[in-house]
C-alpha angles and dihedrals in degrees: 000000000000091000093061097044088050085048092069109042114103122256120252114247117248114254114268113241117192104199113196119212138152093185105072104204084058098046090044088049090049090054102044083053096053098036086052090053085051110266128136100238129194105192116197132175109230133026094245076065097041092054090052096044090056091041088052102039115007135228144206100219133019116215111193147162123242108224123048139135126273095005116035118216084255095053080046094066101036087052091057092041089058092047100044102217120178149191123275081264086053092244120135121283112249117224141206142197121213122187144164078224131039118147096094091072132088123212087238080052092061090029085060090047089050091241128153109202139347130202142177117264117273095323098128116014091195097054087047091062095040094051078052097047093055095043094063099035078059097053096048082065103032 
């Protein structure tokens, strides 16, 4: 019986994953990860975009670069944090950074940006899922 009850009962949507990236081969790469491990992914190419893509449609994560022209990662991120934007449960968007170089970076200074990882672009897809995969476990409790 519990088989059947669990049968219609109506799948749970995949987590919806914005990945911002100006450089088009990177952001193409990003999404076609996601989307492999299972995400709905909207990939755009500037952080004005990426604003009106969550505005419009919502999300659950934001996956972004750090540095771009004309809106930094970190503008990025103020900018959502302003707005409050959340997820479709109402719950705060989780954010992460994504660089060719982060060790110049502390973890208060991500706690003060109101970020919630940062990782090194496309070095360990595995790690980049994982770190995913964390981020939005934690905001489903935070």
């Amino acid at each position: 019986m519990a088989g059947k009850a669990a049968a219609r009962r109506p799948a749970r949507r995949p987590p919806r994953i914005v990945v911002v990236d100006d450089l088009s081969y990177v952001r193409e790469a990003m999404a076609e990860l996601l989307r492999g491990a299972g995400y709905e992914v909207a990939a755009v190419p500037s952080g004005a975009a990426a604003l009106a893509e969550l505005e419009h449609a919502g999300g659950d994560l934001l996956l972004t670069d750090l540095y771009m022209p004309e809106m930094t990662g970190w503008d990025l991120a103020r900018a959502i944090r302003t707005r409050s934007l959340t997820t479709s449960r109402v719950l705060p968007l989780a954010i992460g950074l994504y660089s060719a170089v982060l060790s110049a970076f502390t973890r208060e200074q991500l706690s003060r940006a109101q970020v919630d990882f940062a990782l090194t672009k496309l070095t360990d897809p595995e790690a980049i899922v994982q770190a995913i995969e964390r981020a939005l476990a934690w905001s489903e409790i935070g």
